[in-house]
N, C-alpha and C positions, 0 to 999 in steps of 0.2 A: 349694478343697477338692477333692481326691480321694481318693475311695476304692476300696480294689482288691479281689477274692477269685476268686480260681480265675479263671474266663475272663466275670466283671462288673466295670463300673468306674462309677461315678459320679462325676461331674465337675461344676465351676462350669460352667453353659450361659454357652459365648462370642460372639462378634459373632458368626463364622463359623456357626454353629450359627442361624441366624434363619432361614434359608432352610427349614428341615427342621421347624423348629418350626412356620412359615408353612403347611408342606404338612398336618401332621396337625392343629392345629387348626383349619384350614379345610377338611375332612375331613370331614361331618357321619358316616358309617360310627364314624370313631372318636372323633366330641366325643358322640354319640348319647346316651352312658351319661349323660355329664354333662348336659344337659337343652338341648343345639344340634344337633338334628337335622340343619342344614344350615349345621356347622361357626360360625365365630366370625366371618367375613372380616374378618377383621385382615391388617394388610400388614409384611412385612419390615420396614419400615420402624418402624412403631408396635411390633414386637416389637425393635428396634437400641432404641430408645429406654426399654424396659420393662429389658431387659438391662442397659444402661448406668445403671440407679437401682439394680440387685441390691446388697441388703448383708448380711454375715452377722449382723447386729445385726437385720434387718428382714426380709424378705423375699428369698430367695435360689431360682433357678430352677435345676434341674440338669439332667443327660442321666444315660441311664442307656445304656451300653454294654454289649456282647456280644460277644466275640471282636472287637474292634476297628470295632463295624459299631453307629451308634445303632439301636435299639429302642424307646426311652421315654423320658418325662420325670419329676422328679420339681418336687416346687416345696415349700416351705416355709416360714411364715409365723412370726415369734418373738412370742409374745404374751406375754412378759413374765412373773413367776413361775415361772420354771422351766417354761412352758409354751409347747407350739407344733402350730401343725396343716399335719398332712403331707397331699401328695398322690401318689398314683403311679399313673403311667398306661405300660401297657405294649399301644406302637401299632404293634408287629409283631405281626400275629393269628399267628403261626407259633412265638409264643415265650409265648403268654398259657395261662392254666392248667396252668403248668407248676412254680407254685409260686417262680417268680422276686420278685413282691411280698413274700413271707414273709422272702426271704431279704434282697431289698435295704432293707424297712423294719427287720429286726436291722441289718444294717451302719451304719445311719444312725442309728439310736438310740444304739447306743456311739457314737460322736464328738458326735451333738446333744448329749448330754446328762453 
């Protein structure tokens, strides 16, 4: 999957993408909200392996882009019925409250659904 608008993209998160993903969820600043004050320590490794089970049937992990530079993750879980729960994490503090979730949960919703 990608998806494009103006200068966002959302992307399937690939192997190369573990390293980045490693940084921010073991991050406790920004896993904070989520209830891991002193981040997730997970390893590159254990994220090659999470990536590598993604399906769009199932669970699928995303990046969310910015003028060609990641910013965030999204993740998405299919729970069957027409139904699914999203998450969006926007872990450049320089680009959060700027109304970029509003916009990238629209773009995902037209193709989710």
């Amino acid at each position: 999957m990608k998806l494009e608008y103006k200068d966002l993209c959302i992307k399937n998160a690939e192997l190369m993408d573990c390293e980045q993903l490693a940084r921010w969820w073991n991050d406790g600043k920004i896993m904070e909200h989520a209830g891991f004050p002193n981040g997730l320590g997970i390893s590159v490794e254990e994220i090659r392996q999470q990536i590598a089970t993604d399906s769009d049937h199932t669970k699928r992990r995303l990046m969310i882009i910015k003028n060609h530079i990641p910013i965030g993750e999204m993740v998405y879980y299919d729970l069957g019925n027409h139904c699914a729960e999203i998450g969006i994490k926007i872990c450049n503090t320089d680009d959060q409250e700027k109304g970029l979730g509003r916009i990238l949960l629209s773009m995902f919703i037209r193709v989710l659904f």
